[in-house]
VOSEDO-267080 format. One record per residue: residue in one letter; x negated, y negated, z of N, C-alpha, C, O, CB in turn. Coordinates in steps of 0.2 Angstrom, whole numbers, plus 2048, in hexadecimal, padded with zeros to 3 digits. Glycine has a CB too. Example, Ala and Ser with C-alpha at 12.3 -4.5 7.8 and 13.67 -1.06 7.14 Angstrom:
// residues 2
A7BE81C8277C28168277BE8108277B981182A7C781682D/S7C080B8237BC8058247C08008277BD7FA8287BA80381D/
//
This chain:
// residues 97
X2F183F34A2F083B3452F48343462F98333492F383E33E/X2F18303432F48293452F882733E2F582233B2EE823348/X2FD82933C30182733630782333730C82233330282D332/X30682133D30D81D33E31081633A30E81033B30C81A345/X31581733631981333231581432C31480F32831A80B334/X31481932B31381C32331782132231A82532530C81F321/X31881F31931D82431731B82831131A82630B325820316/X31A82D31231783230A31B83630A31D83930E30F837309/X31B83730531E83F30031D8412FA31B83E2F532683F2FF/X31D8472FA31D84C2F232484D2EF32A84F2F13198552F4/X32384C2EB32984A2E532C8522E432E8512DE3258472DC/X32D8562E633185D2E433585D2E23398592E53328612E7/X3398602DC3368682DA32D8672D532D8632D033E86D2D3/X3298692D73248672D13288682CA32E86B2C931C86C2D2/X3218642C53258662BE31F8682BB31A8642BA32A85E2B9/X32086D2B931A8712B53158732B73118762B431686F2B1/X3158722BF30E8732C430D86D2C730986D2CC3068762C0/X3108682C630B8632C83128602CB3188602C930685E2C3/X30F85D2D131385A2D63108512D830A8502D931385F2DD/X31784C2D83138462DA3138422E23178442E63178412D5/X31083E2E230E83C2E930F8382EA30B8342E730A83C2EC/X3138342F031382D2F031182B2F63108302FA3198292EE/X3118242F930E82030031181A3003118162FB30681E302/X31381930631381230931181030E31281531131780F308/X31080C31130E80931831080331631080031130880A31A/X31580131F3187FB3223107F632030B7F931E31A7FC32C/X3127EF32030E7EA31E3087EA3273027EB3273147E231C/X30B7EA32C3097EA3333057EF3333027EF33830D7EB338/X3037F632E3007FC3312FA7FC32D2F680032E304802331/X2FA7F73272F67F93222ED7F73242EC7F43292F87F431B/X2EA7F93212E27F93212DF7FE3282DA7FD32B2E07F0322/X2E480232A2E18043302E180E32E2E38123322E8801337/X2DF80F3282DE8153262E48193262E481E3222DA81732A/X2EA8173292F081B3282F181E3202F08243202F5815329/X2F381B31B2F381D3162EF8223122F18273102F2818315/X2E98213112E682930E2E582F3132E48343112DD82730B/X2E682E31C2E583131D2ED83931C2ED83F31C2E282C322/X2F183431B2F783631B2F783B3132F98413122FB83031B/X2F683730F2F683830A2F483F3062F68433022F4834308/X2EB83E30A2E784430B2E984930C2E884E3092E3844310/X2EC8483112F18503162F68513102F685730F2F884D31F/X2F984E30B2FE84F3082FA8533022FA8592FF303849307/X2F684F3012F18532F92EF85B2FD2EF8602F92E784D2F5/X2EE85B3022EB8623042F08663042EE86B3022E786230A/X2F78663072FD8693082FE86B3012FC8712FF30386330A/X3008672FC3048692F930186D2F430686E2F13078652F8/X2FC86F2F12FA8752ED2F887B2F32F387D2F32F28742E7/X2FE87D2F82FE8812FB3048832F93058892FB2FD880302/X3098812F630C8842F230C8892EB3098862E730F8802F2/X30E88F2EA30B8932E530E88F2E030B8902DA30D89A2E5/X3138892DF3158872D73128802D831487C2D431E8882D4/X30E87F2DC30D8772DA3028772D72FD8792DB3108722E3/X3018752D32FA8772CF2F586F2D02F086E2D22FB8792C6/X2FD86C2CE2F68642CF2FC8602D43028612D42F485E2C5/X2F885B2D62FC8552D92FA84E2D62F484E2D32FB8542E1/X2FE84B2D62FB8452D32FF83D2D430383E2D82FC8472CB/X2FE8392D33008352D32FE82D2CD2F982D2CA2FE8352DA/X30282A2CC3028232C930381E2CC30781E2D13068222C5/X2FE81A2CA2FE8132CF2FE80D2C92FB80E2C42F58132D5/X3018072CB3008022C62F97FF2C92F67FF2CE3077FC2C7/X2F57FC2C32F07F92C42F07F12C82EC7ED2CB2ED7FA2BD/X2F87F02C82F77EA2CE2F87ED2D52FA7E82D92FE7E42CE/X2F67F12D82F77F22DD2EF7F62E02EF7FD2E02FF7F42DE/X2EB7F32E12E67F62E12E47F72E82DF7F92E92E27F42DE/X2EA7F62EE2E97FA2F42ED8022F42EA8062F82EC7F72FA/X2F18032F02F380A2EF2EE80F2EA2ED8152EB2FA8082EB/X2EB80B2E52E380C2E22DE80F2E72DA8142E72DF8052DE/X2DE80B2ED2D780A2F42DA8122F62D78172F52D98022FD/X2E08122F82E28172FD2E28202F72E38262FA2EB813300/X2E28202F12E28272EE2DC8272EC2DA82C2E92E782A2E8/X2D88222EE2D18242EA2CE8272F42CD82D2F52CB81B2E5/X2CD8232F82CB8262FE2D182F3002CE8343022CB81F305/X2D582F2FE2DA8352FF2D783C2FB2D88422FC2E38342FC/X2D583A2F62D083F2F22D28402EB2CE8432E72D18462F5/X2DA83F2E82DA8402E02D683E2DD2D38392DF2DF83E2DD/X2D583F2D62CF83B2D12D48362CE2DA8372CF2C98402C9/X2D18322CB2D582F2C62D28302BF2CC8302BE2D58282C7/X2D68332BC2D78382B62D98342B02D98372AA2DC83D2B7/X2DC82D2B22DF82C2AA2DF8242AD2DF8222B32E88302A7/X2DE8202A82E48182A92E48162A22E081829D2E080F2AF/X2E98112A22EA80D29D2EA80629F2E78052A42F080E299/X2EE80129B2EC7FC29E2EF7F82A22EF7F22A32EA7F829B/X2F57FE2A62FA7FC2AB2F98002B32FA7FE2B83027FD2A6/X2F88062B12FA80C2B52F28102B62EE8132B23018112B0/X2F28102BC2EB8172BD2EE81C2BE2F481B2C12E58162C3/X2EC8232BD2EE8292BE2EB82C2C22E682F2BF2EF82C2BB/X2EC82E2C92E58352CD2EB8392CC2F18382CB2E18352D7/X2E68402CE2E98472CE2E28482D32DD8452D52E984C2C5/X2E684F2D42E18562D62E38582D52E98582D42DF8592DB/X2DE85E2D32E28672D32DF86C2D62D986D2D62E386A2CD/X2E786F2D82E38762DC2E087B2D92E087C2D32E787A2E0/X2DA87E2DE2D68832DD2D78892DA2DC88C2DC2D38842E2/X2D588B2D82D68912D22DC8962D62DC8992DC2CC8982D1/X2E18952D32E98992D32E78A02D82EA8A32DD2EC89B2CA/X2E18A32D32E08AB2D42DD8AB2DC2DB8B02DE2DB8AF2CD/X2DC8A52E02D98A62E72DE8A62ED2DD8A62F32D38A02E8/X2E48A72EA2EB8A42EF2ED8AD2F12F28AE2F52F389C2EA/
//
């Protein structure tokens, strides 16, 4: 994988099932797919945990390369107002794990 000078993580302990997700990438690395590819990996990971149900994330609506990068990674966006977008996923029926 080519994720060099990206930085993601999942927010743990989840809180109610749902766990959050974040990214960054160095300014030098950006546009080169790094980012959702990373990200991707993390949304698939982490409802591999038995207590985590949704992943999700918040994004301000000024930053609409962080918008680019969770829409190609796979969450929906589920909510906005008129500051903040919201994606989630969620994992697949509990009872298949």
């Amino acid at each position: 994988m080519r994720w060099g000078k990206v930085a993601t993580g999942l927010f743990w302990p989840s809180s109610d099932g749902a766990l959050e997700i974040g990214c960054g990438i160095m300014a030098s690395r950006r546009g080169r797919g790094c980012a959702p590819e990373a990200t991707q990996a993390l949304v698939a990971y982490a409802p591999t945990s038995p207590d985590v149900r949704t992943v999700y994330a918040d994004v301000e609506l000024s930053n609409p390369a962080s918008i680019r990068v969770l829409e190609k990674a796979g969450p929906h966006r589920w909510s906005e107002d008129a500051t903040t977008a919201r994606f989630r996923t969620m994992a697949p029926d509990l009872s298949q794990r």
